[in-house]
N, C-alpha and C positions, 0 to 999 in steps of 0.2 A: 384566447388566453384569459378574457374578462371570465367564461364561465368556468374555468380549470381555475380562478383564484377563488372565485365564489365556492366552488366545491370544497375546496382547502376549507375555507373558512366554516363553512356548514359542518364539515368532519370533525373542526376541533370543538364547534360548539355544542351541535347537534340542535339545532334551535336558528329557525330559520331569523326570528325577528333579532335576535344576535349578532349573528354573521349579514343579514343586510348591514346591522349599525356598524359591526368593523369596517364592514366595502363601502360605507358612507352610499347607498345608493338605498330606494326603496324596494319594499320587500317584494311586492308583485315583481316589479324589473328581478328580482336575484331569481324569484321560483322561476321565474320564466326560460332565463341561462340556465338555470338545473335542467328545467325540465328537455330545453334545447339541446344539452348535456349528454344526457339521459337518451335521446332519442339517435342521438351518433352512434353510441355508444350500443345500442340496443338491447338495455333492458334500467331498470330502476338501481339508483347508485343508492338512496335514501330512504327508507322506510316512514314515513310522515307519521308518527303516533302524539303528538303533540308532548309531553314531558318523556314518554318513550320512546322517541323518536331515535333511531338505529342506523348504520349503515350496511346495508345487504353484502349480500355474499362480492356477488358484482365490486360495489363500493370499497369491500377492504381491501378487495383484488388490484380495483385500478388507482388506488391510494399513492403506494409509492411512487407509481410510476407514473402518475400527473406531478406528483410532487416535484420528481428528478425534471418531468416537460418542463415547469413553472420556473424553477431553479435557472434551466441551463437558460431560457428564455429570457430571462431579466441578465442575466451574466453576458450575453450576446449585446442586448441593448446598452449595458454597461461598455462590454469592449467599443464600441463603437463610439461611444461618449468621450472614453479615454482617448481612444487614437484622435480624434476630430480636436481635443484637446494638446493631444504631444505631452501627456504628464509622464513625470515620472514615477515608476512602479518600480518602490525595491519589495522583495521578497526572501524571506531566510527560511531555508530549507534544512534540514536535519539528515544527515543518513547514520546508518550504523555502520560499525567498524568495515563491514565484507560484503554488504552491498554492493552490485555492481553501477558504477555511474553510469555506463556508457545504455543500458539497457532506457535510460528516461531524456537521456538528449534529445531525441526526436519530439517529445514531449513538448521539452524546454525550449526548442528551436520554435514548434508551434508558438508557445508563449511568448518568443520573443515579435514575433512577426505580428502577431495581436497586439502588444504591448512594445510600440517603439522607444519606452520610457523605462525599460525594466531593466532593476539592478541585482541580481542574484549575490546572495551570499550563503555559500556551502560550507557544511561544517562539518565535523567524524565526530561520532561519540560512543559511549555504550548503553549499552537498556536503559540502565540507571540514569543518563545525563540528559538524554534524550526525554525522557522521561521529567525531570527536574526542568529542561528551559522552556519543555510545554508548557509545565505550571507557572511559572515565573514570567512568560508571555513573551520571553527573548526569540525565540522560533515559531516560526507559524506553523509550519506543517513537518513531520518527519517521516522518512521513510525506513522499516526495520521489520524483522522477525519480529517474531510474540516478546515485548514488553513485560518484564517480570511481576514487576508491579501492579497491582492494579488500581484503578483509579475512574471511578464512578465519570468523571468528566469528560474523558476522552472517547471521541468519536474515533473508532475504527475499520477502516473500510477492508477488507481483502483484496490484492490485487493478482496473486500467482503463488502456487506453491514449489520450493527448489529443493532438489536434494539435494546430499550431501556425497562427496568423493574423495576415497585416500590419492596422495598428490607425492609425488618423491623426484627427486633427480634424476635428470636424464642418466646421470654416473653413475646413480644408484646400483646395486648387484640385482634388485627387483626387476629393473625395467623389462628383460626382457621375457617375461613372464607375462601370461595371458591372465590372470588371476592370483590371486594370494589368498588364503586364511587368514586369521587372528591369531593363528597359532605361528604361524609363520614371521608375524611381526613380535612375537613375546622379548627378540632378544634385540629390540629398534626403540631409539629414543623419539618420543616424541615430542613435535612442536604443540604446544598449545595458547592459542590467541587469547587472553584474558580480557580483548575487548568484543571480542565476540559473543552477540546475546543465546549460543548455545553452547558456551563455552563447558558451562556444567553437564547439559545433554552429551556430549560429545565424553566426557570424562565417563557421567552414567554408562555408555554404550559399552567403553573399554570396561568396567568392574563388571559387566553385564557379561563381559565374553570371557568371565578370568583374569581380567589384566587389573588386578585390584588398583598395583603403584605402580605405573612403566614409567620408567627413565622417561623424565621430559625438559624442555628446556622452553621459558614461561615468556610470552611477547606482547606487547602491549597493542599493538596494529598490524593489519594485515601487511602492510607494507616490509616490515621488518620479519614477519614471518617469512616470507615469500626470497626474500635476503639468505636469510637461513637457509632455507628449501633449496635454494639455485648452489648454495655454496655447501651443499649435501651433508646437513647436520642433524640430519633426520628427514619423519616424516608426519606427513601432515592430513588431517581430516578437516575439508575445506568445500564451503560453498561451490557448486558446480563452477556457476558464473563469474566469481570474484575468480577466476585464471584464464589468463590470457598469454601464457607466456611459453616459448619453443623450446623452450631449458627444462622446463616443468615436464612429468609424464601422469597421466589416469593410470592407477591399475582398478581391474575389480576386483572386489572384496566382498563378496557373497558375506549377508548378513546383516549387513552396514546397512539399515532403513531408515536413516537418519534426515527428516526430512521438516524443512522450515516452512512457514506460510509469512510473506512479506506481505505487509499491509499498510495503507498510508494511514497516519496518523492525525488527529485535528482537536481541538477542544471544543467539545459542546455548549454552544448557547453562546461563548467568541467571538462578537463581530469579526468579521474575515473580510480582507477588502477584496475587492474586483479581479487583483489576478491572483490572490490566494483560493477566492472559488472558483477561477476560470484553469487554474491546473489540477484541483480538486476533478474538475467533471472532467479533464481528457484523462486524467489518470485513472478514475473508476469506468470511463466509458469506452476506455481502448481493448485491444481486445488482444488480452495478453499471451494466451495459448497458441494462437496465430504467430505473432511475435515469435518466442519462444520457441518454437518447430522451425522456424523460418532460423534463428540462430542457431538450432543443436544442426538442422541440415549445412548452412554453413561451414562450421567445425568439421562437419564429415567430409567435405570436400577439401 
């Protein structure tokens, strides 16, 4: 790990007698860990040119990914500090309106077991707010669709991309149908989530397929949308994963390629405590595709 910090430090300087003085060690002892580095590794991470000095091909390649080693490494020695301590760790976490919870429990269970001191506080919001209690430092981390705004600060990670699906009552006159058109819902009102961060996308889709204005009736949260849906007052264009429920039916809707990328959210350069970067790396380091197949097989059964 000493020469994986040495290397960090050589990458941002470029300048070997630099990054000795950041690692406070002398400079032959740092070339030396490169060079040890360097030979695991098997080939040159750094180009020695004295004011041109470069990082090779090699080097830009294993960058990040010494960076995530270095990271998750000091967050491990961290966890271990806290537990030996018993502190406690609260954490505020952000979702959007139709985000599924249940998809990061296992997640959170991990965090909990790492962190016997950890105090969760979940909260709903929309792009916009989500967006605002990042800047404001009320939330540590969020999880949501693409963010409207944009915002130079924020650190964006990717974690899974979800489509989207028309949703109607089981009592619906639809259900029993193996597909529908757009032409076929021209005379159905629809529900539309207004805290959903594709709320507008979903609107675009319908003027996209003809449906300039359809009859809609306008909800604040998924929760009350969903209300509606069961008690058959339309229908609705909703996150795969945000339904969970026997009342509810999927049609297809050939066309409909409405599709989000959920990504966790963080601000840049924000100190972050210890289990704000230790759910940071399980949730960029899980392996969401796996997941996600293991849940649509689920459903199928």
């Amino acid at each position: 790990m000493h020469q994986i910090r040495y290397f960090l430090a050589v990458s941002e300087t470029l300048n070997l007698t630099k990054a000795a003085e950041r690692c406070n060690v002398a400079q032959p002892s740092l070339t030396r860990a490169i060079k040890a580095l360097e030979n695991e590794l098997g080939g040159e991470l750094l180009r020695r040119e004295r004011a041109l000095s470069h990082l090779t091909e090699l080097g830009r390649r294993m960058l990040p990914m010494l960076r995530q080693c270095y990271e998750t490494a000091l967050t491990a020695k961290m966890v271990a500090a806290s537990i030996k301590r018993g502190e406690a760790a609260p954490l505020t976490i952000g979702f959007s309106q139709t985000v599924a919870l249940a998809l990061f429990t296992p997640k959170l269970h991990e965090l909990s077991q790492a962190f016997p001191g950890l105090q969760l506080k979940l909260w709903r919001g929309s792009a916009s707010e989500i967006t605002e209690r990042l800047k404001l430092g009320t939330t540590d981390i969020a999880i949501a669709g693409s963010l409207d705004e944009a915002w130079s600060r924020l650190d964006v990670f990717p974690l899974f991309e979800e489509p989207f699906d028309l949703v109607v009552s089981r009592d619906h006159g639809l259900t029993n149908r193996d597909k529908v058109t757009f032409e076929d819902l021209s005379s159905e009102t629809f529900l539309i989530n207004n805290g959903c961060e594709m709320a507008a996308a979903i609107r675009a889709c319908l003027r996209d397929r003809g449906m300039d204005d359809p009859v809609s009736h306008q909800v604040a949260t998924l929760e009350d949308m969903l209300v509606l849906l069961k008690a058959n007052l339309g229908v609705a264009i909703i996150p795969i994963r945000a339904l969970g429920d026997d009342e509810l039916c999927r049609i297809r809707l050939p066309g409909l390629d409405l599709v989000r990328r959920v990504s966790v959210y963080a601000v840049a350069g924000r100190q972050r405590t210890m289990v704000c970067t230790t759910l940071l790396n399980l949730l960029r380091a899980n392996d969401w595709e796996v997941d996600l197949l293991t849940e649509a097989s689920g459903r199928a059964h």
